[in-house]
C-alpha positions, 0 to 999 in steps of 0.5 A, spaced: 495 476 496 493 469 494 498 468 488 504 470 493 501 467 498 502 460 494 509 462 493 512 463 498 508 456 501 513 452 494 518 456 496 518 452 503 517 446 501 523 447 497 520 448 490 523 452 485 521 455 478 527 456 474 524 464 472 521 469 475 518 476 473 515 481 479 511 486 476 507 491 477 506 498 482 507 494 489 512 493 491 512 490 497 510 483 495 516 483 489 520 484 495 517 479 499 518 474 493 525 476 492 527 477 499 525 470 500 529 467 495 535 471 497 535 469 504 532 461 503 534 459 496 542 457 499 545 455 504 549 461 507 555 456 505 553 456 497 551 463 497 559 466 496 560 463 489 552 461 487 548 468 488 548 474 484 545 480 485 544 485 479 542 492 478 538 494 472 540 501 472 548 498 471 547 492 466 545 489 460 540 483 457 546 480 455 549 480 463 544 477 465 544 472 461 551 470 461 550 470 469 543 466 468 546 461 463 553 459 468 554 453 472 553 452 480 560 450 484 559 445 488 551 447 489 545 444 485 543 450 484 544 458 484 540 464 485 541 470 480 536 476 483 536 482 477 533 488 482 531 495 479 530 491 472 525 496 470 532 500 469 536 496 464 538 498 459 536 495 453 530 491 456 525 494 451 530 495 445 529 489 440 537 486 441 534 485 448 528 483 448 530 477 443 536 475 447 531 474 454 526 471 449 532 465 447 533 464 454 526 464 456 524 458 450 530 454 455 532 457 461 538 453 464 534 449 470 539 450 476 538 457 475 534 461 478 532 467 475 528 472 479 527 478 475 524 485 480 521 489 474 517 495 479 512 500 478 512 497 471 508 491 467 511 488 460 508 490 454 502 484 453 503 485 445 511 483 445 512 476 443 516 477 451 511 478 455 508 471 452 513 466 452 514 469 460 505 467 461 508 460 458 514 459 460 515 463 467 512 464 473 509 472 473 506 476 479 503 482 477 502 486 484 497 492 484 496 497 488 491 496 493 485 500 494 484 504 500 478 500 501 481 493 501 487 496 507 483 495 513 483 488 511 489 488 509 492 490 515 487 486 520 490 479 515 497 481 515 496 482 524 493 475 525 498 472 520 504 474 525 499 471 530 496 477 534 489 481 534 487 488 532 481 493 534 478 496 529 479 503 531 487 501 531 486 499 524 483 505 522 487 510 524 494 506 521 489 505 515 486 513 515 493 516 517 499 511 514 496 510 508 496 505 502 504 504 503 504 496 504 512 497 506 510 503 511 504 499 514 508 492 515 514 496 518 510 500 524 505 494 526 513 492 526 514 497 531 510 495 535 509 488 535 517 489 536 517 491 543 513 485 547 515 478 547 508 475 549 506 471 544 500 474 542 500 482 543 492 484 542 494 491 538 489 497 540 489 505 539 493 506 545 499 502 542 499 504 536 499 512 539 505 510 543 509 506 538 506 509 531 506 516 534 498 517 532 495 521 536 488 517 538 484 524 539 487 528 535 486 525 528 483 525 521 480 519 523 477 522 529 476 529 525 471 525 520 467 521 526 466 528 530 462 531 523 460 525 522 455 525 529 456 532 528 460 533 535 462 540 534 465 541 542 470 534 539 470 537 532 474 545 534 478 541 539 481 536 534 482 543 529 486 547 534 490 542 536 492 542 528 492 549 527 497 549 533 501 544 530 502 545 522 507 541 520 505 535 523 497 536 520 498 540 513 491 542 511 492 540 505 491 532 506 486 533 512 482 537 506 483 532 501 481 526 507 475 531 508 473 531 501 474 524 498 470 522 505 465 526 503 463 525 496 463 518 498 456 519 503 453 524 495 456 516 492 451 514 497 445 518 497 446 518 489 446 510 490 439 511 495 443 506 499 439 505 506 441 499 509 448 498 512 448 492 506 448 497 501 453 501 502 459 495 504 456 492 497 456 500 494 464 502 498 466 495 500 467 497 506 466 493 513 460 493 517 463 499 523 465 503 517 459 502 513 455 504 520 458 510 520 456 512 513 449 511 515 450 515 520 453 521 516 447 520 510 443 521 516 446 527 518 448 530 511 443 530 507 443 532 500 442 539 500 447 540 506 451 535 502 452 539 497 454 546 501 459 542 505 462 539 498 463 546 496 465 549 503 471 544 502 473 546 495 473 554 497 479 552 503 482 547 499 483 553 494 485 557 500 490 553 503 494 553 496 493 561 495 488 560 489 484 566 490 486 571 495 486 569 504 490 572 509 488 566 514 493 561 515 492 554 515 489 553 522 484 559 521 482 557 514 481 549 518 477 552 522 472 556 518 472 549 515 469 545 520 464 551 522 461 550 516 460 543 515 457 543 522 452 549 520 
């Protein structure tokens, strides 16, 4: 994220605003923010005396402001960090939101004031959320789409100085999930147990340290019907079906269906290039190679049936309708009629 990126670049060049205000569903980037500042802001030596640490769920707007508003001892500055803001109690009330207004107009300007307000935006019609845009720094962290992760996570990898495959991004991208925390913390995982200098990170690694299986995936599931490999496809769904609590099929059908309504997207979109389909799903060039393929191979009326077929197991699997078959047995029907 650019504007967190940017932040981070003042912070090390020791520039500080007097107001912070982290917003929004990601909070790996208010974290980052905030967990910097804590860290960085003060010498170990001034941090008894200069650095404050609060709890939204425990304090009011007036607490706040009250620490915001003291002095520094013996530093020329302090650092008052307001975690879970989105819990104070009368941050939405009117006494609240104008005592937060008053400080914002003139903030005491050796404080540092952060504010950690997660899965949750101001109110862009209060006066409050104004005077921050005017007066304040204010990051808005969104939730990253599953598109975007892959190159997220191939960014985040080189910028800790070390290099990816493409099918270890896939596989923490496909079965991590859209977690920034989770995905930071097991490419951390890995990178922990080397002390080269570069660790170039591949399907190998990530099956030892992560603990995904490079075979028996959805990822590889999906790339078995994709190419239609029937052999590699019932490999993958026993090996699930005998392993239930690790691979619940409810998950693996829905990985299933949402890839397969993006190849209808597809054929709706009459994409016939590569090109057409990283500008349609916005995906790189290896994943939209594969869409290729699965266009090829899935065409319209087949499409359909197979649509259909997953939403009959996805009932299944949460016994809407009446089925005797257990998870493993319902995977494979599944498979068989996606690949006749």
């Amino acid at each position: 994220m650019k504007e967190v990126d940017a932040l981070i670049s003042d912070f090390k060049n020791n520039k500080y605003a007097p107001v912070y205000f982290l917003q929004g569903d990601e909070s790996y980037y208010i974290d980052l923010v905030s967990d910097y500042v804590e860290e960085h802001a003060l010498d170990e030596s001034a941090k008894g005396f200069n650095q404050i640490i609060m709890y939204g769920r425990d304090i009011s707007v007036q607490d706040v402001i009250n620490n915001a508003r003291r002095f520094p001892m013996m530093s020329e500055r302090q650092v008052v960090i307001v975690k879970e803001a989105q819990s104070i109690q009368d941050f939405s009330k009117e006494t609240g939101q104008k005592l937060l207004e008053d400080y914002i107009k003139n903030p005491t300007p050796s404080t540092i004031l952060v504010f950690c307000y997660k899965y949750k935006k101001l109110d862009g019609r209060k006066a409050l959320t104004r005077l921050m845009l005017k007066n304040a720094i204010v990051v808005t962290a969104d939730k990253i789409r599953d598109w975007e992760l892959p190159r997220w996570i191939q960014d985040y990898v080189e910028s800790r100085g070390h290099k990816i495959t493409d099918k270890a991004v896939r596989m923490l991208a496909e079965n991590i999930g859209t977690d920034l925390e989770k995905v930071s913390n097991e490419v951390s995982k890995i990178l922990i147990n080397f002390k080269d200098d570069s660790v170039h990170i591949d399907d190998q690694l990530v099956d030892k340290y992560v603990g995904i299986n490079k075979d028996y995936n959805t990822f590889e599931l999906q790339k078995a019907l994709v190419y239609r490999d029937v052999l590699k496809a019932n490999k993958i769904i026993n090996y699930f079906g005998d392993n239930p609590k690790e691979h619940n099929i409810i998950p693996i059908v829905a990985f299933l269906f949402s890839f397969y309504t993006k190849v209808l997207s597809l054929h709706a979109h009459k994409a016939t290039t590569v090109s057409d389909i990283k500008g349609i799903l916005g995906k790189p060039d290896f994943v939209a190679r594969e869409y290729m393929n699965a266009m090829k191979n899935y065409p319209l009326p087949v499409l359909i049936n197979c649509i259909h077929a997953l939403r009959e197991a996805d009932k299944k699997s949460k016994g809407i309708g009446y089925s005797n078959l257990n998870q493993g047995q319902i995977l494979k029907e599944l498979v068989y009629k996606l690949l006749h």
